[in-house]
Each structure stands twice: as C-alpha cells, then as structure tokens.
PDB file of N, CA, C and O in Angstrom:
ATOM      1  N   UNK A   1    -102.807  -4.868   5.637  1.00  0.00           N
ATOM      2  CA  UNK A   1    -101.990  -5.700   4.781  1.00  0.00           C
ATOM      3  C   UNK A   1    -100.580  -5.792   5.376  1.00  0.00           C
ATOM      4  O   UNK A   1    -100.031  -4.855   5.955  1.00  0.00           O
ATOM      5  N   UNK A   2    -100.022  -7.044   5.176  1.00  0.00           N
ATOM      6  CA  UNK A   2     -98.791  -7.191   5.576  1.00  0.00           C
ATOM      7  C   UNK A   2     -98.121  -7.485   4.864  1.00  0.00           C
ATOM      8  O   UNK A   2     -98.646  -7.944   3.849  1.00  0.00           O
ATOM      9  N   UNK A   3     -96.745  -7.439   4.882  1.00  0.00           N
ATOM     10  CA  UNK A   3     -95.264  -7.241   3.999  1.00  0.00           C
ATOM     11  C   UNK A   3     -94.883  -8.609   4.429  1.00  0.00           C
ATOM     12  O   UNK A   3     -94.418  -8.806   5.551  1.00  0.00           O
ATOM     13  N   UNK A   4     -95.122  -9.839   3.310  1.00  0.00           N
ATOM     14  CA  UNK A   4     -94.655 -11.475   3.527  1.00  0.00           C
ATOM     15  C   UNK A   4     -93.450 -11.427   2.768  1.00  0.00           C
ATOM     16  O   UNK A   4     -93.213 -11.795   1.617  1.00  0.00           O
ATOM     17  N   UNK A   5     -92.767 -10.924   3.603  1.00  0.00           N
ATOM     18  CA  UNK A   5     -91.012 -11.884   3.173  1.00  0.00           C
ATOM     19  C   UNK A   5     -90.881 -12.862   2.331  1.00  0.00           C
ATOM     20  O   UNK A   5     -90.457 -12.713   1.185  1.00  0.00           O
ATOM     21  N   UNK A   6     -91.328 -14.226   2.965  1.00  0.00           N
ATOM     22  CA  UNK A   6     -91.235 -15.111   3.197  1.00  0.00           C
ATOM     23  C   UNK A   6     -92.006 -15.823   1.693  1.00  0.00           C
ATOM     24  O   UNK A   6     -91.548 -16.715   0.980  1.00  0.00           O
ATOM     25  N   UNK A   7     -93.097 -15.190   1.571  1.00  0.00           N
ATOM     26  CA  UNK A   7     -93.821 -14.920   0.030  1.00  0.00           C
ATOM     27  C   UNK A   7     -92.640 -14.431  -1.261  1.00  0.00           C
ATOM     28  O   UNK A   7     -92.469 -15.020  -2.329  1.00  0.00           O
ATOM     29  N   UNK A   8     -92.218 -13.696  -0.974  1.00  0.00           N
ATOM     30  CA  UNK A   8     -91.137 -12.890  -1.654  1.00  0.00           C
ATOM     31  C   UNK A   8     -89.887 -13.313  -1.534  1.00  0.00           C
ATOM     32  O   UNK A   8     -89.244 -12.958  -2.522  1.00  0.00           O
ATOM     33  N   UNK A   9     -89.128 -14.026  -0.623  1.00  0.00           N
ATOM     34  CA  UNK A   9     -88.009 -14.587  -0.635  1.00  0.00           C
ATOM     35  C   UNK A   9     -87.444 -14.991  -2.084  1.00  0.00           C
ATOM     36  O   UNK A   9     -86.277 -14.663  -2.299  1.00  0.00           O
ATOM     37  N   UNK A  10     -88.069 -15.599  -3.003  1.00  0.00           N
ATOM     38  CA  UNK A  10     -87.495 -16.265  -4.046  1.00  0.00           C
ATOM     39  C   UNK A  10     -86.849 -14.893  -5.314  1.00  0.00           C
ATOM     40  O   UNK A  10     -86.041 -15.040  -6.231  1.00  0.00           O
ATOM     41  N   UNK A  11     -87.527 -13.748  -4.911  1.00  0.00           N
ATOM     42  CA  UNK A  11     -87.202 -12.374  -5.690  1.00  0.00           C
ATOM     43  C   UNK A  11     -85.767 -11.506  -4.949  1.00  0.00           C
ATOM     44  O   UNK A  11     -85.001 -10.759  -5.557  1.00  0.00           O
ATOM     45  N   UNK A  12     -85.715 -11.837  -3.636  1.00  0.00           N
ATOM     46  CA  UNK A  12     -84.940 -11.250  -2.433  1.00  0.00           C
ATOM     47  C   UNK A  12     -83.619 -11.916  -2.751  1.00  0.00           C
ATOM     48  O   UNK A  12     -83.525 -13.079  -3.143  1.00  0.00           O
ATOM     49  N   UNK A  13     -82.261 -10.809  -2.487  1.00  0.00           N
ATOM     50  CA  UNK A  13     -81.055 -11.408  -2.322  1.00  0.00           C
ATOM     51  C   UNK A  13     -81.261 -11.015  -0.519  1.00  0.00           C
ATOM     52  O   UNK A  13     -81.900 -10.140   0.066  1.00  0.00           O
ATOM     53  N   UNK A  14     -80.580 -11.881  -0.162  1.00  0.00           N
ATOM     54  CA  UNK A  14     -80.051 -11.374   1.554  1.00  0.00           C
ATOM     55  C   UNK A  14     -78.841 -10.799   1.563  1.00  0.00           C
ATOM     56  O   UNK A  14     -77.879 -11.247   0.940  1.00  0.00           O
ATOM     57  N   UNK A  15     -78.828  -9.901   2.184  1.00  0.00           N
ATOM     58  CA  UNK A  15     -77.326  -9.206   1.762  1.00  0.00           C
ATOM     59  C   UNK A  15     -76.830  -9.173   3.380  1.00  0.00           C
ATOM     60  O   UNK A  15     -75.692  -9.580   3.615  1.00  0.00           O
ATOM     61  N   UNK A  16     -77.539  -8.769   4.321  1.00  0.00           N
ATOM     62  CA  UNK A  16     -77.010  -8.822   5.610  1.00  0.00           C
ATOM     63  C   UNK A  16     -78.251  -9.554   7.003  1.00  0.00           C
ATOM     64  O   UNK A  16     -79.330  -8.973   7.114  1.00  0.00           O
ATOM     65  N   UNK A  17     -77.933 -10.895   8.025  1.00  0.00           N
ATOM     66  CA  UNK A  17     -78.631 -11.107   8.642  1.00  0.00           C
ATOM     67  C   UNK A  17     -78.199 -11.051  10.387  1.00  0.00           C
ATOM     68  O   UNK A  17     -77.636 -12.011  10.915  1.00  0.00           O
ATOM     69  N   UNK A  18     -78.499  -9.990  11.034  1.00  0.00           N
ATOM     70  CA  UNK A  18     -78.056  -9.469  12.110  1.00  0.00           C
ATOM     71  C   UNK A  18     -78.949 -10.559  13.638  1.00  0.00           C
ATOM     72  O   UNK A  18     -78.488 -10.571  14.779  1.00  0.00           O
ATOM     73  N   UNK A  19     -80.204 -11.324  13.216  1.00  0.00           N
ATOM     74  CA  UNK A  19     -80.998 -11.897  14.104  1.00  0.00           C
ATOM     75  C   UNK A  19     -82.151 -11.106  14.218  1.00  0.00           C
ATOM     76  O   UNK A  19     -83.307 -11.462  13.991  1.00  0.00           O
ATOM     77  N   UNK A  20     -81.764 -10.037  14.578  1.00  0.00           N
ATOM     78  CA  UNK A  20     -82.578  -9.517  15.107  1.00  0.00           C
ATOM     79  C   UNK A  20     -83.229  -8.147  14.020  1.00  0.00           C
ATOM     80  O   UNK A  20     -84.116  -7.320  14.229  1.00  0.00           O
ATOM     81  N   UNK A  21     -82.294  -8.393  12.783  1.00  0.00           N
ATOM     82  CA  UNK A  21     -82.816  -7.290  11.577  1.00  0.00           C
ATOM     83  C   UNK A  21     -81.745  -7.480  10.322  1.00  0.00           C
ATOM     84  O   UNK A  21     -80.565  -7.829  10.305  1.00  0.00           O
ATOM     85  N   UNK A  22     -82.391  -7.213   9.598  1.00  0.00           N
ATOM     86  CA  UNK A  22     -81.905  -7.915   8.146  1.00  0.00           C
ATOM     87  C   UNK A  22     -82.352  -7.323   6.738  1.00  0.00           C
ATOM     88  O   UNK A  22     -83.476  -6.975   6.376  1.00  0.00           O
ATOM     89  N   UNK A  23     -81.181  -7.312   6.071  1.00  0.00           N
ATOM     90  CA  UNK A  23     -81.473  -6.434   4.675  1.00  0.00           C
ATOM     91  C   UNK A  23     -81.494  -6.956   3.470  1.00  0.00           C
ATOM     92  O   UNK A  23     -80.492  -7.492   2.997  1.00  0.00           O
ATOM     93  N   UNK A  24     -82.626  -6.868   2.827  1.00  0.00           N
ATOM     94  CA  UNK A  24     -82.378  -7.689   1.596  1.00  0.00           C
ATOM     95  C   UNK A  24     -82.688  -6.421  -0.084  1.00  0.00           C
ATOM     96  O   UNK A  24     -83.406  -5.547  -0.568  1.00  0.00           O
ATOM     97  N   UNK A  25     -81.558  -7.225  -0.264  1.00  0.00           N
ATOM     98  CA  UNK A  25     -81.584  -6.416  -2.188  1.00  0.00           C
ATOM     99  C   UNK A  25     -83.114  -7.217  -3.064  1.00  0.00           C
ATOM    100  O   UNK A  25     -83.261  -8.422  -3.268  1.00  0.00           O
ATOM    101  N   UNK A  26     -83.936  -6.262  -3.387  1.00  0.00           N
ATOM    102  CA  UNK A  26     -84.883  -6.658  -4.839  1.00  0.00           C
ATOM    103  C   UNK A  26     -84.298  -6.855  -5.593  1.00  0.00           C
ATOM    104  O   UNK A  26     -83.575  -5.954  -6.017  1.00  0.00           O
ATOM    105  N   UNK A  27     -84.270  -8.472  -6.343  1.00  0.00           N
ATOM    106  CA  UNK A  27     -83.901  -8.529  -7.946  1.00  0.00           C
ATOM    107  C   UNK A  27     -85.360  -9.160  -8.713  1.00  0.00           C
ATOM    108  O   UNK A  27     -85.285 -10.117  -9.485  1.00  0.00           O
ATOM    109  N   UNK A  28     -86.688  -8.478  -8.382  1.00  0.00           N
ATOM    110  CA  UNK A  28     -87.564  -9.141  -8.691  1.00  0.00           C
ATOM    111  C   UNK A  28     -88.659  -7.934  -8.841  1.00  0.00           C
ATOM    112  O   UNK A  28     -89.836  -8.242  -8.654  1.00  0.00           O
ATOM    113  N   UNK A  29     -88.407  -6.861  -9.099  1.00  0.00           N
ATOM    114  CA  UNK A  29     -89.667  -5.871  -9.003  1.00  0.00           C
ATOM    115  C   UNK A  29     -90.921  -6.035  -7.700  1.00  0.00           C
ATOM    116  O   UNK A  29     -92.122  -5.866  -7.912  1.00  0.00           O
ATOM    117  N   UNK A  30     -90.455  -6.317  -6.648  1.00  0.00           N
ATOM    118  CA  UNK A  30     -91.007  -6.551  -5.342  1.00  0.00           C
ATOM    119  C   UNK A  30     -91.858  -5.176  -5.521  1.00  0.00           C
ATOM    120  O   UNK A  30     -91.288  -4.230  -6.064  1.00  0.00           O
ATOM    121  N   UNK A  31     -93.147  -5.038  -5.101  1.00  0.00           N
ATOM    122  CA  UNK A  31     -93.748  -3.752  -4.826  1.00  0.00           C
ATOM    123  C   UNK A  31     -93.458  -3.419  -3.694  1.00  0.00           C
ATOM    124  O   UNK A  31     -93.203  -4.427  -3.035  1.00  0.00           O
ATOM    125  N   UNK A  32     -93.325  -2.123  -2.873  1.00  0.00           N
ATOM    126  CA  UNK A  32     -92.923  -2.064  -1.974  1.00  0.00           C
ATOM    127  C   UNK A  32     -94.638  -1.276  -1.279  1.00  0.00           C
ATOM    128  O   UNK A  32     -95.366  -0.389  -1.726  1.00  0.00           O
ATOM    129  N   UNK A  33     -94.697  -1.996  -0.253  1.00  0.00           N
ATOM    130  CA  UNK A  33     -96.285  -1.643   0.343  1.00  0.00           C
ATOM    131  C   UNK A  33     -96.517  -0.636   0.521  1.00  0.00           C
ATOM    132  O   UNK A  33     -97.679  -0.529   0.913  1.00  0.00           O
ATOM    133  N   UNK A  34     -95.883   0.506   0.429  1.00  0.00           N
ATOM    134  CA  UNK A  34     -96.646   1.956   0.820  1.00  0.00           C
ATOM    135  C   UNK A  34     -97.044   2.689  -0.214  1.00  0.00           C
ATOM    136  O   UNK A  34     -98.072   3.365  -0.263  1.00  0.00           O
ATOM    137  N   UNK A  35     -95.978   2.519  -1.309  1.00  0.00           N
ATOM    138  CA  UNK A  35     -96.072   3.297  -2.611  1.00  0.00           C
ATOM    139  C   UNK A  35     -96.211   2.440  -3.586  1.00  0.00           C
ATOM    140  O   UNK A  35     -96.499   2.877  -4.700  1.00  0.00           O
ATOM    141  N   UNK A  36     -96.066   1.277  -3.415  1.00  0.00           N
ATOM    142  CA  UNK A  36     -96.400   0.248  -4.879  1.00  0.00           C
ATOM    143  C   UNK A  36     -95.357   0.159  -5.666  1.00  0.00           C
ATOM    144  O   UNK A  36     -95.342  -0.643  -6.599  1.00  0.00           O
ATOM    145  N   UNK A  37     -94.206   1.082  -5.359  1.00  0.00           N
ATOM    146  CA  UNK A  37     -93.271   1.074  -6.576  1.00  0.00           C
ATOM    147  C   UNK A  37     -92.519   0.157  -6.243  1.00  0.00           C
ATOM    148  O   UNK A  37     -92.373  -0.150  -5.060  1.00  0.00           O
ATOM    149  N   UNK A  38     -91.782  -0.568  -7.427  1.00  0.00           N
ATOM    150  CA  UNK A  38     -90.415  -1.054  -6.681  1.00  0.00           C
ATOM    151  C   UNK A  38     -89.513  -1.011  -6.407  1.00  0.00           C
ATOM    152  O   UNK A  38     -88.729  -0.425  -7.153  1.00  0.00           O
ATOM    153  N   UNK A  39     -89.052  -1.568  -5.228  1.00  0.00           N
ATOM    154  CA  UNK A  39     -88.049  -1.076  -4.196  1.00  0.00           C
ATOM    155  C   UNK A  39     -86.792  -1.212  -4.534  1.00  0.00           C
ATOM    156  O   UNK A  39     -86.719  -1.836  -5.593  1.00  0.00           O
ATOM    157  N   UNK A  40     -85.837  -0.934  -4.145  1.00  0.00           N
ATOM    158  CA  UNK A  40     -84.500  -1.809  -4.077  1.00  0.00           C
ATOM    159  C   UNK A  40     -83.580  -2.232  -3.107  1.00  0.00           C
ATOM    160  O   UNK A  40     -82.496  -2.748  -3.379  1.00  0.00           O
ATOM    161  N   UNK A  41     -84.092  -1.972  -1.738  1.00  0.00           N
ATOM    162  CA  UNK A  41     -83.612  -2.935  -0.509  1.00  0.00           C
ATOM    163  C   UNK A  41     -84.778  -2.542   0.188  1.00  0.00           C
ATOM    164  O   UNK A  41     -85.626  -1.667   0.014  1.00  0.00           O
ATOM    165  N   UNK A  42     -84.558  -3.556   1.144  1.00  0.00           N
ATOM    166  CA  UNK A  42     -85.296  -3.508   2.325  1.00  0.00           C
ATOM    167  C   UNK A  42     -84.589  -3.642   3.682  1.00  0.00           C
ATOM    168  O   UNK A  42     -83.840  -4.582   3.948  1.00  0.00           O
ATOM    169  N   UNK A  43     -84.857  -2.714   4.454  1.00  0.00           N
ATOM    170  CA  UNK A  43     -84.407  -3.636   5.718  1.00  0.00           C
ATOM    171  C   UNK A  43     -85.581  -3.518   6.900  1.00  0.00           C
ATOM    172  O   UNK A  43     -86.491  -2.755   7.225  1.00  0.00           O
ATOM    173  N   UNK A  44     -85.093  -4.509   7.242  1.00  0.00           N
ATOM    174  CA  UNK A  44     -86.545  -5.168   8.668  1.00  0.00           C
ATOM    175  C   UNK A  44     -85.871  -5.678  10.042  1.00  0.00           C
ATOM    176  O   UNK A  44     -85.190  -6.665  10.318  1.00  0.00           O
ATOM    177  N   UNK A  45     -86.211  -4.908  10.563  1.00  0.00           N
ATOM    178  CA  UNK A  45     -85.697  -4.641  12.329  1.00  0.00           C
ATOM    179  C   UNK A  45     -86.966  -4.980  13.300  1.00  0.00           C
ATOM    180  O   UNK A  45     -88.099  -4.539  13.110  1.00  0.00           O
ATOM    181  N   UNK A  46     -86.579  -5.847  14.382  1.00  0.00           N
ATOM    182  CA  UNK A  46     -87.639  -5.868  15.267  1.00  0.00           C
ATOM    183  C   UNK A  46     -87.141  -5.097  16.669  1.00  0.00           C
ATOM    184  O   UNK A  46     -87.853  -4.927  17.659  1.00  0.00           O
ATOM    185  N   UNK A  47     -85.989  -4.745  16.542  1.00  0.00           N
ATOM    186  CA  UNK A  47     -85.871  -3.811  17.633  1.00  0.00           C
ATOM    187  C   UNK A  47     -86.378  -2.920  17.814  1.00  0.00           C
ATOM    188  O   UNK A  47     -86.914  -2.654  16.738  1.00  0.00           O
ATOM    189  N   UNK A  48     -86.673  -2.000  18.673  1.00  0.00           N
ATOM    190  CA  UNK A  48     -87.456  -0.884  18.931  1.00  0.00           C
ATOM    191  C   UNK A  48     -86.793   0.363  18.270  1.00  0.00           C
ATOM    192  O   UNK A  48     -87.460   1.388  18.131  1.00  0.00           O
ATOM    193  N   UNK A  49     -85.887   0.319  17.984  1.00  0.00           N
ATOM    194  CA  UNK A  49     -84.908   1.646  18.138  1.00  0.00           C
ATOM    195  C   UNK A  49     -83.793   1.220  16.823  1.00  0.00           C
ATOM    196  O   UNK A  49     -83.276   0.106  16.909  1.00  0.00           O
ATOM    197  N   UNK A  50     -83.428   2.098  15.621  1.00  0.00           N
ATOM    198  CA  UNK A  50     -82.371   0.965  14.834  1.00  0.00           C
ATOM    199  C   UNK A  50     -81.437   2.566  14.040  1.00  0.00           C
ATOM    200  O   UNK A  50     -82.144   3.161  13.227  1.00  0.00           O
ATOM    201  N   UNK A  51     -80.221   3.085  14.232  1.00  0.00           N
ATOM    202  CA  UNK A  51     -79.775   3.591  13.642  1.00  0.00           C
ATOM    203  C   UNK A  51     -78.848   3.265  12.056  1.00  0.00           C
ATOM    204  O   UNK A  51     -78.068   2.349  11.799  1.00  0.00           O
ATOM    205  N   UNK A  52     -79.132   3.962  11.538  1.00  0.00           N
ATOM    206  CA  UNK A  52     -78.529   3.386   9.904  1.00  0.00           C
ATOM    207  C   UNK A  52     -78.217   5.023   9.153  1.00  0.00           C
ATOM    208  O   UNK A  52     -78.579   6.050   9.728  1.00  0.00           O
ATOM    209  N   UNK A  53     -77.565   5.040   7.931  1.00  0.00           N
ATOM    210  CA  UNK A  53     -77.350   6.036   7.787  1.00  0.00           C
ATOM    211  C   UNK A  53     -77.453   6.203   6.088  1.00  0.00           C
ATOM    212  O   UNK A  53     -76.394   6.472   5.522  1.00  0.00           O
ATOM    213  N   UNK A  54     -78.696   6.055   5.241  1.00  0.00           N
ATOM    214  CA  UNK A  54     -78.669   5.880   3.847  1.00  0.00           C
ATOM    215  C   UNK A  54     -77.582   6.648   3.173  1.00  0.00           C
ATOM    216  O   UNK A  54     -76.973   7.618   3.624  1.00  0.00           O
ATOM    217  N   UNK A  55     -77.436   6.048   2.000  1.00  0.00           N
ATOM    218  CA  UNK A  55     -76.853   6.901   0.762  1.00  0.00           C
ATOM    219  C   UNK A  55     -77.157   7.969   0.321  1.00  0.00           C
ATOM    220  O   UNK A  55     -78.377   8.121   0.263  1.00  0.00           O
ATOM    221  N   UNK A  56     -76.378   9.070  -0.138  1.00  0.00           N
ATOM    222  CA  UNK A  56     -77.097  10.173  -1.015  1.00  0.00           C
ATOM    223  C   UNK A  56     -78.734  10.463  -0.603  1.00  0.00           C
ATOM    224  O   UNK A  56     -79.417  10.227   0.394  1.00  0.00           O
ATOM    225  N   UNK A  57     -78.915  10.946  -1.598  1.00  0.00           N
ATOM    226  CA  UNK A  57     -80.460  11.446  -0.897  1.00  0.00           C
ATOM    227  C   UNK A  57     -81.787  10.760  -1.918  1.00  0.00           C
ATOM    228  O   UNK A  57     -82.435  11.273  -2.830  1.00  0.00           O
ATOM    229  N   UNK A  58     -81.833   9.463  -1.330  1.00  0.00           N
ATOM    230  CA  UNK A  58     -82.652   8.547  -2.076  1.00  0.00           C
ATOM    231  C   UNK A  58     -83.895   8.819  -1.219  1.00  0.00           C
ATOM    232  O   UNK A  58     -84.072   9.614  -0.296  1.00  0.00           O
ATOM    233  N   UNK A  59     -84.768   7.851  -1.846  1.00  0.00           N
ATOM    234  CA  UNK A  59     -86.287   8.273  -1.461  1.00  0.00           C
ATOM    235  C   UNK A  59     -86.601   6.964  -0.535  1.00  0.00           C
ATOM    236  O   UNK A  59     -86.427   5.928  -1.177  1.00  0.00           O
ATOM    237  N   UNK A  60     -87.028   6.748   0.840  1.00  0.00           N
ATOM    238  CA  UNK A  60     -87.549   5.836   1.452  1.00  0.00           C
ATOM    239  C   UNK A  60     -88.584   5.825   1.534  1.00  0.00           C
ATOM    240  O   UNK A  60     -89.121   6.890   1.228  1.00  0.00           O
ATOM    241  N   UNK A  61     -89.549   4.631   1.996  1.00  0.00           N
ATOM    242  CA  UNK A  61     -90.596   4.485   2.860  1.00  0.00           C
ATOM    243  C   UNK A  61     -90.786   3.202   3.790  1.00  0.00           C
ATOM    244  O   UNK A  61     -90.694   1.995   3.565  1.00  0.00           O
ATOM    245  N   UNK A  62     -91.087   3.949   4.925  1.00  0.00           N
ATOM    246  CA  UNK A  62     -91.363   3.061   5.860  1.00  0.00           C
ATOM    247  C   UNK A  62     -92.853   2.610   6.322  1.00  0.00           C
ATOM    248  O   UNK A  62     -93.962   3.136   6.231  1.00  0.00           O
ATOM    249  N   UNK A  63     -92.409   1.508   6.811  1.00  0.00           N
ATOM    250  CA  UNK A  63     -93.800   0.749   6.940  1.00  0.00           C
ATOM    251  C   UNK A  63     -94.106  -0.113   8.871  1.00  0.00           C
ATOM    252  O   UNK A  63     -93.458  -1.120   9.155  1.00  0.00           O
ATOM    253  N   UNK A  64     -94.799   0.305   9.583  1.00  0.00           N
ATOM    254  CA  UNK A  64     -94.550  -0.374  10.954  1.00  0.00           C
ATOM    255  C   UNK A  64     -95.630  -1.432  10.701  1.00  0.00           C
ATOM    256  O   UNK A  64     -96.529  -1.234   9.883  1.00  0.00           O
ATOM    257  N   UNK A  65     -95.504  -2.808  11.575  1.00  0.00           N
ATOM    258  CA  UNK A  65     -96.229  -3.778  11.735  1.00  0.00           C
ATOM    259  C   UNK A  65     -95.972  -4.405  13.183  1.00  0.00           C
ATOM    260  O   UNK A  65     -94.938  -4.087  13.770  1.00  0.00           O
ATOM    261  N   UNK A  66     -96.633  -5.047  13.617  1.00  0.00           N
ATOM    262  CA  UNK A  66     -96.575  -5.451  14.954  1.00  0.00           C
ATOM    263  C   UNK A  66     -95.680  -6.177  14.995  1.00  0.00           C
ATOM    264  O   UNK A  66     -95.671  -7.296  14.481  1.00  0.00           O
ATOM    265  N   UNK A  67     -94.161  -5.319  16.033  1.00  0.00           N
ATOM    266  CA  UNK A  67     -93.241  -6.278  16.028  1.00  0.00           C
ATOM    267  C   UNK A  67     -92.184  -6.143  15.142  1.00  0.00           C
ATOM    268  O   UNK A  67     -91.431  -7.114  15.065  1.00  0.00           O
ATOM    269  N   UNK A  68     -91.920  -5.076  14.384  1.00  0.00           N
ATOM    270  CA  UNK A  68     -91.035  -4.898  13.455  1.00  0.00           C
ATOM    271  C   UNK A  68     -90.996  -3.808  12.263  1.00  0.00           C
ATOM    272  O   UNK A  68     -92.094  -3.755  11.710  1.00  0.00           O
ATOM    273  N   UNK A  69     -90.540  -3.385  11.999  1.00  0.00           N
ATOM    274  CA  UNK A  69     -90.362  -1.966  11.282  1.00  0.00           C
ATOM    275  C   UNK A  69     -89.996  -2.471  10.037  1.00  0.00           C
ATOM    276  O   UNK A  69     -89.656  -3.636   9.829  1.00  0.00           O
ATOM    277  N   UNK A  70     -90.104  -1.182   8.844  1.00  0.00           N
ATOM    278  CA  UNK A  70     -89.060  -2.125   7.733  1.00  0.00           C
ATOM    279  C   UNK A  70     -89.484  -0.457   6.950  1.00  0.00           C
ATOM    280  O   UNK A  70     -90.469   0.264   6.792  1.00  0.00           O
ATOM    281  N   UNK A  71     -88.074  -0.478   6.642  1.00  0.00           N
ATOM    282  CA  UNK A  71     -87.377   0.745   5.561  1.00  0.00           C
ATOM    283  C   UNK A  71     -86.987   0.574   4.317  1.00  0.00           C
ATOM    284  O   UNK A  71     -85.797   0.264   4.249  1.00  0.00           O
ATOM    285  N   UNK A  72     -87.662   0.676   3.060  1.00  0.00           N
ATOM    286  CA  UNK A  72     -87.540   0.411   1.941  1.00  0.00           C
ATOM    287  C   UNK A  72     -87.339   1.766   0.835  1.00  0.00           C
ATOM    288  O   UNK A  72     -88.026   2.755   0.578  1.00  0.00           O
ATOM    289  N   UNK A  73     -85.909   1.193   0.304  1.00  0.00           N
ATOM    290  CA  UNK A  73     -85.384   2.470  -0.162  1.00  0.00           C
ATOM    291  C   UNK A  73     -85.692   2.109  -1.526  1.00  0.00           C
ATOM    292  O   UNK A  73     -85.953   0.939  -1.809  1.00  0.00           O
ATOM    293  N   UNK A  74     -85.677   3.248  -2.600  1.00  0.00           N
ATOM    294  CA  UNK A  74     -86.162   3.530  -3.413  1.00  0.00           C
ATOM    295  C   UNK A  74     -84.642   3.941  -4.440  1.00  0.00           C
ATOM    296  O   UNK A  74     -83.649   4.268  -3.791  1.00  0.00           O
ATOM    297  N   UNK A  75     -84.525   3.909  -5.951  1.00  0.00           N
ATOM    298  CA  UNK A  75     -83.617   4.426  -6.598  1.00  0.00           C
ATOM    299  C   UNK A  75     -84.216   5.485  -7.066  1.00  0.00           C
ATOM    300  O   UNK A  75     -83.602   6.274  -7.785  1.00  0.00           O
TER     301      UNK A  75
END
C-alpha cells in the first residue's frame, strides 16, 4: 500500500515545500499508514539522507516507498 498525497491533498495544509521534500500539517484526520492513527504532520523527502530535529518527545512513524521516505509525527 501506498501513502497518496495527492488523494489527501484536500485534508493537507502545506506548510513547507523544499523540491525535493515537503511538510504538510493534517487538518483532516488523515490515517497515517503504519499505525492507522491520525497524524499531525508529515514530511516526505526523496533524498536519500534528510536531517531534522522533532519537538519534545512525540511519537513518529516512518514509512519507506520507492523513492522517498516520509515521517509522520504523532501528538
């Protein structure tokens, strides 16, 4: 199964678009594919390699797909 953005866009704020990786805020109870729960950002990188540094000690999950990564944090 794959994670359609693009499906989901209309629930998604974009908060930051880098080209090459991009973060968007849930205002839509988006499930988030690993755990089902919903999320409250996402971000999706196709670079190989992506340093970031979350908030406090929230709960993530990540998800790989061909071509792009994506880190979905949790409240």
């Amino acid at each position: 199964m794959t994670f359609d953005v693009h499906a989901v866009r209309h629930r998604l704020k974009l908060k930051t678009d880098a080209g090459h990786s991009s973060l968007f805020e849930n205002r839509g109870d988006v499930a988030c594919p690993a755990c089902d729960d919903p999320f409250a950002e996402v971000f999706i990188t196709e670079k190989p390699a992506h340093s970031f540094q979350p908030t406090g000690s929230m709960r993530f999950c990540v998800v790989r797909e061909a071509g792009r990564t994506m880190v979905f944090t949790h409240d």
